[in-house]
C-alpha positions in Angstrom: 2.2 -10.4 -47.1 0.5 -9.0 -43.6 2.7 -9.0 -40.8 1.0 -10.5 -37.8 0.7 -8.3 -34.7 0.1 -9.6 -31.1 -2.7 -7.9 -29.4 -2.9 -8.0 -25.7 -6.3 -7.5 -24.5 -6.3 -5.8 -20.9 -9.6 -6.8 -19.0 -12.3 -4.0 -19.0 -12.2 -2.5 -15.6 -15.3 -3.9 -13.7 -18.2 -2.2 -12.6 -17.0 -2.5 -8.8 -16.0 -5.2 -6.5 -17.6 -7.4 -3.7 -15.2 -8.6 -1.1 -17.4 -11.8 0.8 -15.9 -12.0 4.1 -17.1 -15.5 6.0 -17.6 -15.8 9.6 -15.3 -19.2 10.0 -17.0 -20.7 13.5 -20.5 -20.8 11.4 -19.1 -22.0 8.7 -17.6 -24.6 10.4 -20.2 -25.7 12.7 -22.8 -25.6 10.1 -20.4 -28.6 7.7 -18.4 -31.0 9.5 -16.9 -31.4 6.6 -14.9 -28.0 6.7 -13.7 -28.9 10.3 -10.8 -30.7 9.1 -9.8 -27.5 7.2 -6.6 -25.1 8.2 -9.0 -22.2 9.2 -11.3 -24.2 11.1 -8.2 -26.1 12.8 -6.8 -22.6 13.9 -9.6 -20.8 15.3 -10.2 -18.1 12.9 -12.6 -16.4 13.1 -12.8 -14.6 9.9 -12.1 -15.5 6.7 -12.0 -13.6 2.8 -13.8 -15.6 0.6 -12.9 -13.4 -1.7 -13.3 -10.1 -3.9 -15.2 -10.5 -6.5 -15.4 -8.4 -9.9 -18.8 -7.1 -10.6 -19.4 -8.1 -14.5 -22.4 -9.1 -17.0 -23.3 -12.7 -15.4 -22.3 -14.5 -19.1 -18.9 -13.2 -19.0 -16.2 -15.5 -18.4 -13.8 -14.8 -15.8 -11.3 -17.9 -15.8 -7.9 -17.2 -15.7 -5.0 -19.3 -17.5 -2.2 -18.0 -15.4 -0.7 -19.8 -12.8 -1.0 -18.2 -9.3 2.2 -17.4 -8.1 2.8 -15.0 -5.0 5.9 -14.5 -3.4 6.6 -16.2 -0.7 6.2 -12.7 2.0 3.2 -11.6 -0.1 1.9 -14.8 0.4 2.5 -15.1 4.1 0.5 -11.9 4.5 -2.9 -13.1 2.3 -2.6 -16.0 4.5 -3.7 -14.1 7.2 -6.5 -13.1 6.0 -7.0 -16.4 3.6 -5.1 -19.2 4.9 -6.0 -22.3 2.6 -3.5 -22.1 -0.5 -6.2 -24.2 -2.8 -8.8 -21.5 -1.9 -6.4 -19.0 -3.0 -5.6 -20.8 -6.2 -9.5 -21.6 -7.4 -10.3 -17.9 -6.1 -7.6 -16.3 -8.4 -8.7 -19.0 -11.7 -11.9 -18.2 -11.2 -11.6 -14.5 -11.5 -8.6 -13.7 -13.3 -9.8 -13.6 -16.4 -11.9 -10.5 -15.5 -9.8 -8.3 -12.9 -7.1 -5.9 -15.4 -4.3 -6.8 -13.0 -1.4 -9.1 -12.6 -2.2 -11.9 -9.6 -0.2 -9.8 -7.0 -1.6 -6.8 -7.2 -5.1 -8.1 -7.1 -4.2 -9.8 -3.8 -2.5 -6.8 -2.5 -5.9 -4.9 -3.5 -8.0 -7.4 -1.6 -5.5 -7.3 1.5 -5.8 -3.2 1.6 -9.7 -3.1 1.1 -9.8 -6.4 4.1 -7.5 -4.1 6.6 -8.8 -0.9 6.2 -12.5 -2.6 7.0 -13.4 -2.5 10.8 -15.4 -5.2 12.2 -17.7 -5.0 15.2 -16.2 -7.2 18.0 -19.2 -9.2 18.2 -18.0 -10.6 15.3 -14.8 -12.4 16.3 -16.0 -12.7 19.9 -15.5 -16.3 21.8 -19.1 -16.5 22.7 -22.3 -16.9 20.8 -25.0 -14.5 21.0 -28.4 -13.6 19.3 -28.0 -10.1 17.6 -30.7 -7.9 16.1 -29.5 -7.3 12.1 -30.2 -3.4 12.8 -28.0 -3.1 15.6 -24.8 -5.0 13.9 -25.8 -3.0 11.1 -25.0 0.5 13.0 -21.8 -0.8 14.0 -20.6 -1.5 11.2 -21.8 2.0 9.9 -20.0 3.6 12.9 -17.0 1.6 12.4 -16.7 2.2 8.7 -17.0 6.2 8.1 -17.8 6.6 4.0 -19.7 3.1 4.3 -23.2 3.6 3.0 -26.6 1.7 4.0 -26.1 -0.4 1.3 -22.6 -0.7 1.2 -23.1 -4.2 2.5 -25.5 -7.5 3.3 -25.6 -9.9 5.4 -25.7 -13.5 4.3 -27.7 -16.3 6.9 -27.8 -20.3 7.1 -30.8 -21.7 9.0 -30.0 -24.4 10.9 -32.5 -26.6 12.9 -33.2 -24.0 15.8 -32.3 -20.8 14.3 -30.8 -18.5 11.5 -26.6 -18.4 11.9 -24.7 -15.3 10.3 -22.7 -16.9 8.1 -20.8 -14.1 5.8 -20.7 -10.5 4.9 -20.8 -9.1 1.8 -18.7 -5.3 1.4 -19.3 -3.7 -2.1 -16.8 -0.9 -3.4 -16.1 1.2 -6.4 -12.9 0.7 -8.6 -11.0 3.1 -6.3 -11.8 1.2 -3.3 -14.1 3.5 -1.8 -17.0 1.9 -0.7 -20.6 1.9 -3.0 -24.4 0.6 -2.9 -24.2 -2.6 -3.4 -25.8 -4.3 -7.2 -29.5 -5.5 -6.5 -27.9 -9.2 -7.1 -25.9 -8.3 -3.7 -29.2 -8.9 -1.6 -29.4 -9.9 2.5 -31.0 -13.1 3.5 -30.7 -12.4 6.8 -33.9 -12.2 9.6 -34.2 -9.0 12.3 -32.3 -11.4 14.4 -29.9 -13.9 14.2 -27.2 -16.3 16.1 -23.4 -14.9 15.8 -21.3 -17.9 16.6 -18.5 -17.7 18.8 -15.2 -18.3 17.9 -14.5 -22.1 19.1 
């Protein structure tokens, strides 16, 4: 007679993580559809799409726990993700691949979002055409420890020009910042339209 032993499997720590941070007037004025949403309601003018685990593509990263935050904790990811459902298919989605409970993942994701400096162009009330090398030096500026290709930039054409419409920020386990993986790449043109916060 064996005697049966539970195993609990801890998820391998991934290679790194990329937090995708969206620019919330683009997004919004690019699908109408997203207007009727909290962020877009609000005036945000940022938005964390999320921190994503870097793994082997096949993997699968679903989660089977329930996401439940405390109320305060929640209050403060709020700020920096305000829809609930986002929150919810963010954390099912890659649960299953980060080796930490719900709330310390979103604490993680908080810490990495508020230590990042933004330029101001970025969550200004008016729409510009930028050059990509010049937001590019801001953020390296802003950022100290921030490599070259610590980050991309991610464009939407629209009919009379290409819209910034997220940025992607790549970090080692210990939440300094890394090169991002070649599947991290920029779509962006030398220039593009920043829009402003409506």
């Amino acid at each position: 007679m064996g005697i049966c032993t539970a195993v609990v499997h801890a998820s391998p720590a991934p290679a790194g993580y990329v937090m995708e941070i969206q620019l919330v007037p683009a997004a919004c004025s690019l699908d109408p559809q997203r207007n009727k949403k909290r962020k877009c309601l609000e005036g945000y003018s940022l938005n964390v799409l999320g921190l994503y685990p870097e793994v082997a593509a096949q993997r699968n990263c679903t989660s089977h726990t329930v996401l439940n935050l405390p109320p305060i904790q929640a209050k403060v990811v709020a700020r920096v993700m305000p829809d609930e459902n986002a929150r919810k298919q963010l954390w099912q989605g890659v649960g299953g691949c980060v080796p930490m409970p719900a709330n310390q993942y979103f604490r993680m994701m908080i810490n990495y979002a508020e230590k990042l400096k933004i330029p101001d162009e970025l969550t200004s009330q008016e729409t510009r055409v930028m050059q990509a090398a010049v937001l590019r030096s801001r953020m390296l500026r802003l950022n100290p420890g921030l490599p070259t290709q610590g980050f991309e930039f991610s464009c939407q054409q629209n009919k009379t020009n290409s819209i910034l419409t997220e940025i992607k920020i790549c970090y080692q386990n210990n939440g300094y910042y890394k090169a991002c993986p070649k599947n991290v790449q920029n779509n962006c043109p030398a220039t593009f339209t920043i829009k402003g916060s409506f």
